[in-house]
N, C-alpha and C positions, 0 to 999 in steps of 0.2 A: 700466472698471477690469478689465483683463484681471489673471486670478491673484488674485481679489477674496476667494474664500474660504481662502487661506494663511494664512499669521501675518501678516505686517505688511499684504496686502491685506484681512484682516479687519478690522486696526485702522482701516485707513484708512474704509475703507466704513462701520464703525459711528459715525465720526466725522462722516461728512457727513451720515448720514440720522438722527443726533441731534442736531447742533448746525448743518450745513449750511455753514461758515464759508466754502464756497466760491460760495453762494448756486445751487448746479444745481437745476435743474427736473426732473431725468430722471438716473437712474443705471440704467446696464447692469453685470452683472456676468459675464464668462466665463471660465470655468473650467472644466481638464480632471479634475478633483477626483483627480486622482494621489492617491499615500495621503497626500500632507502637505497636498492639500484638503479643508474639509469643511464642506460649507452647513451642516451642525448648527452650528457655531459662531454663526449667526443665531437667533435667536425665530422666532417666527413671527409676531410683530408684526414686526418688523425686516425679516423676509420683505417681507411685503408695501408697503414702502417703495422696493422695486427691482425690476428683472425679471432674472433670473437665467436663465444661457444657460450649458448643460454642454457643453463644445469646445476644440478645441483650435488653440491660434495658429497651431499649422502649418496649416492647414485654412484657404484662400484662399477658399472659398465662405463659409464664417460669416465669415471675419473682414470680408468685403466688405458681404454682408449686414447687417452690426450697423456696421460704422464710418461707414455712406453714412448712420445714423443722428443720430449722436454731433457734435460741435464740438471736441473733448476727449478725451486718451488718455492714461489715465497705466497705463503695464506693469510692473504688479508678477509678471506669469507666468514663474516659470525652477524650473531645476531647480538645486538649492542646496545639497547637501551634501558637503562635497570626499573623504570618506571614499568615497559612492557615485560620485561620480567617475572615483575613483583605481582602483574595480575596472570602471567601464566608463563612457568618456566620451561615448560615440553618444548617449544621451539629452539632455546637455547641449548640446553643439553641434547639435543637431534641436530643442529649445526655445529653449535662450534666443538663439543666435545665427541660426538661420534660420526662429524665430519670431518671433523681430525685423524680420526682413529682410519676411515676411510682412507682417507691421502696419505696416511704413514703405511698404511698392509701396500696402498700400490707401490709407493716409492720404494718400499723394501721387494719389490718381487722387482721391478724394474733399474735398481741399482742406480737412483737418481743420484748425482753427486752432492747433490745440496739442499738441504729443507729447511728454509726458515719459517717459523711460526713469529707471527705478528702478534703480541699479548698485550697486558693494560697493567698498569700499578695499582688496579683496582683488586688484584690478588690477592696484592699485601696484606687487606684489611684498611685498616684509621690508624693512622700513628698520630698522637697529639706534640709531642718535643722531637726532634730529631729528622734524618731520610732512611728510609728503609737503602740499606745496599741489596745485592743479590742475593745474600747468604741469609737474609730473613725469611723466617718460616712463612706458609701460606695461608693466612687465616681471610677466608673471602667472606665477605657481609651479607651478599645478593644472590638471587639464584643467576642474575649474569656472571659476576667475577666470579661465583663455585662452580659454571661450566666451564670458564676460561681456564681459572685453575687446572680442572679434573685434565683439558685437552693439552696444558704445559707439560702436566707430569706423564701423560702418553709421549710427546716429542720425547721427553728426556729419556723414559726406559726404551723405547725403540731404537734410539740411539747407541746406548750401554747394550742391549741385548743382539740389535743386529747389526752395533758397528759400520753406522753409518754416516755422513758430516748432518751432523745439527746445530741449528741455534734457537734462541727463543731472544727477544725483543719484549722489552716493557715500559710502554710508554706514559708519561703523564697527560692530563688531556688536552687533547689537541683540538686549534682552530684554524681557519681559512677557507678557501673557497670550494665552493661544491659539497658542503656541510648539508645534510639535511635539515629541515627548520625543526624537528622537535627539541634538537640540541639548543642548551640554553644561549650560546651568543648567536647563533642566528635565529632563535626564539625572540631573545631581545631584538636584535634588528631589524628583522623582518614585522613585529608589533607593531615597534615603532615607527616605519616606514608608513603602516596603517593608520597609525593613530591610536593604538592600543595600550593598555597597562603593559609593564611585563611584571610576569608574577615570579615572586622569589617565596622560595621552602623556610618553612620559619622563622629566624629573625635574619637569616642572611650569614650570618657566622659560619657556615663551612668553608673548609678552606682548598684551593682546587692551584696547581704548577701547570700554566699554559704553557703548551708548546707547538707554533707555527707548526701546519703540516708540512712547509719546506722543508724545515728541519730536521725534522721528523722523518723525512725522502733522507736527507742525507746520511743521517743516520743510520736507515739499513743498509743503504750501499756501502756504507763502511764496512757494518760486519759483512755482509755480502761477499764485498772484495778482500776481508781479512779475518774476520772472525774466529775465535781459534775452535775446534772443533767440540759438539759438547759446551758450550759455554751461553752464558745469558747475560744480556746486557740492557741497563735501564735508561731510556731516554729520556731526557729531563728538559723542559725550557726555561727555567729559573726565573720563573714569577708567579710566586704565590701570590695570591687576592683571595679575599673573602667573598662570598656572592653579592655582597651589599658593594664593596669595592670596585667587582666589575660590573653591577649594574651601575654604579653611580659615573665610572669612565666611559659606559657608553652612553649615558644621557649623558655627557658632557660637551660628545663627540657632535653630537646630535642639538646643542642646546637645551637640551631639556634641563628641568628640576626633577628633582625627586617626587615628587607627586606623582610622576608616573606611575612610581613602584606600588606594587599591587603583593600583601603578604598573605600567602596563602597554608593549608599545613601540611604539614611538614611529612616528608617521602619517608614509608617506614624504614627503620635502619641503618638512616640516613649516615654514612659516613661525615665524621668532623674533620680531615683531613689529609689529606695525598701529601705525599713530599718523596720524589725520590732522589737518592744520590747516585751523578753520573761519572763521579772520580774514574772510575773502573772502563769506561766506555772512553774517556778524554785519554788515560792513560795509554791503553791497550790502543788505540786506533784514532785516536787523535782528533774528537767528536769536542764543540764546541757549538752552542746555538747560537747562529747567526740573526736571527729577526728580531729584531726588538720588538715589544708588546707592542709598544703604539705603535709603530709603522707596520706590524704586523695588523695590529686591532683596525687602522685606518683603514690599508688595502682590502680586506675582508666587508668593511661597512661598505666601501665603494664597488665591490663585485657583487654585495644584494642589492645596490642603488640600482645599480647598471643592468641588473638582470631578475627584473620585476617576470618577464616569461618563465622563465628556469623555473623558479619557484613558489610560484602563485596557485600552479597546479597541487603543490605539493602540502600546502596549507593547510587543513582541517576543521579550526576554527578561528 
């Protein structure tokens, strides 16, 4: 599980070494613990159900070293915030696309039987009517989504040229617990927790498909355990909200008015809408999101209430 101690690589990992639904014998976990990693996220019971490996996917010696071990790869490792991005793309394109490219030269000398790359709907581009399915071209906005991209169409030709099992995953965006705070719901919540405005891009009109990161867990084990080989599949949690919408459900959550909200301008190239369609994913494997918003959105408010330590460090302003 390369990028195992991140948000969604956390959820994944605490998911297999409590419930196992993928039935592994052995989990590695690497990671360059950048600031949005952080083994603390583990127990130390939890610990000691994996071995943890601090590195990085550029780094052709670990990566060769740990994959000549492994049967199995799922890359949850990138660099993911399009803000950090926008002021400087060389991090992104040296992780996730020629850290990909990395992990596919090992997996192709080591004959690993399975490579799943973990991607974003942020590929797609904006769509303003309709859901992008799979078979939509890749038009990316940011230098985040144009490295994610560039590191999708590497899994896909290594696949086609060295005939190996792959998949690619694309998800809508995802919330829950162990989110770093620059991401906007635990942005918001964590503000407010302060006492803080939360500031929204423009007039709040973009539009953003949450999806629990449970679900989002369950979802790769699906392709994981089925997936057909070569094939890409989009993860969806079907609730669109506008950013004005979900600031205004978490001050709600919260008691507040809107007077909190603080409009600020607007992130250049700002996408106006994500939507994807997960027909294909329900069809093929049987993928249905389970959390509902609110009780999703609830349990997330109360994992920042509860865990003022975790994240206080993690703050900046």
């Amino acid at each position: 599980m390369t990028g195992g101690a991140g948000f969604i690589g956390t959820n994944f990992v605490k998911r297999q070494i409590s419930l196992n639904p993928l039935g592994l014998s052995e989990i590695l976990v690497l990671d360059k613990l950048t600031y949005a990693g952080n083994i603390d996220n583990f127990t130390n019971e939890e610990k000691s159900k994996f071995e943890f490996i601090q590195g990085d996917i550029c780094d052709s010696t670990i990566v060769d070293q740990l994959i000549k071990r492994v049967d199995l790869v799922v890359n949850f490792a990138a660099e993911s915030h399009v803000d950090r991005s926008i002021s400087s793309g060389t991090n992104f394109v040296q992780t996730n696309t020629l850290g990909t490219q990395a992990l596919l030269d090992s997996c192709r000398k080591h004959e690993i039987s399975k490579f799943l790359q973990v991607s974003t709907d942020e590929v797609y581009g904006s769509i303003d009517e309709g859901s992008w399915n799979e078979e939509f071209p890749l038009l990316p906005n940011s230098p985040y989504s144009a490295s994610k991209a560039g590191a999708d169409l590497l899994v896909r030709a290594y696949g086609r040229t060295f005939d190996f099992h792959t998949n690619i995953t694309r998800c809508s965006n995802n919330y829950g617990p162990y989110q770093y705070p620059e991401k906007v719901i635990p942005l918001f919540i964590t503000n407010l927790i302060r006492g803080k405005q939360i500031p929204i891009y423009g007039k709040g009109l973009n539009i953003r498909d949450w999806l629990h990161v449970e679900d989002h867990c369950r979802g790769l084990e699906l392709v994981l355990q089925r997936g057909h080989n070569g094939e890409i599949y989009n993860i969806g949690g079907g609730t669109e909200l506008t950013n004005i919408e979900l600031a205004t459900t978490i001050l709600n959550h919260f008691g507040f008015k809107e007077d909190k909200i603080e409009f600020v301008k607007d992130r250049l190239g700002h996408d106006s809408r994500y939507s994807v369609d997960i027909s294909k994913i329900t069809a093929d494997l049987g993928f249905m999101p389970q959390v509902s918003f609110d009780s999703g959105l609830r349990s997330t408010i109360d994992f920042y209430q509860r865990n003022h330590v975790w994240w206080k460090s993690l703050v900046t302003s």
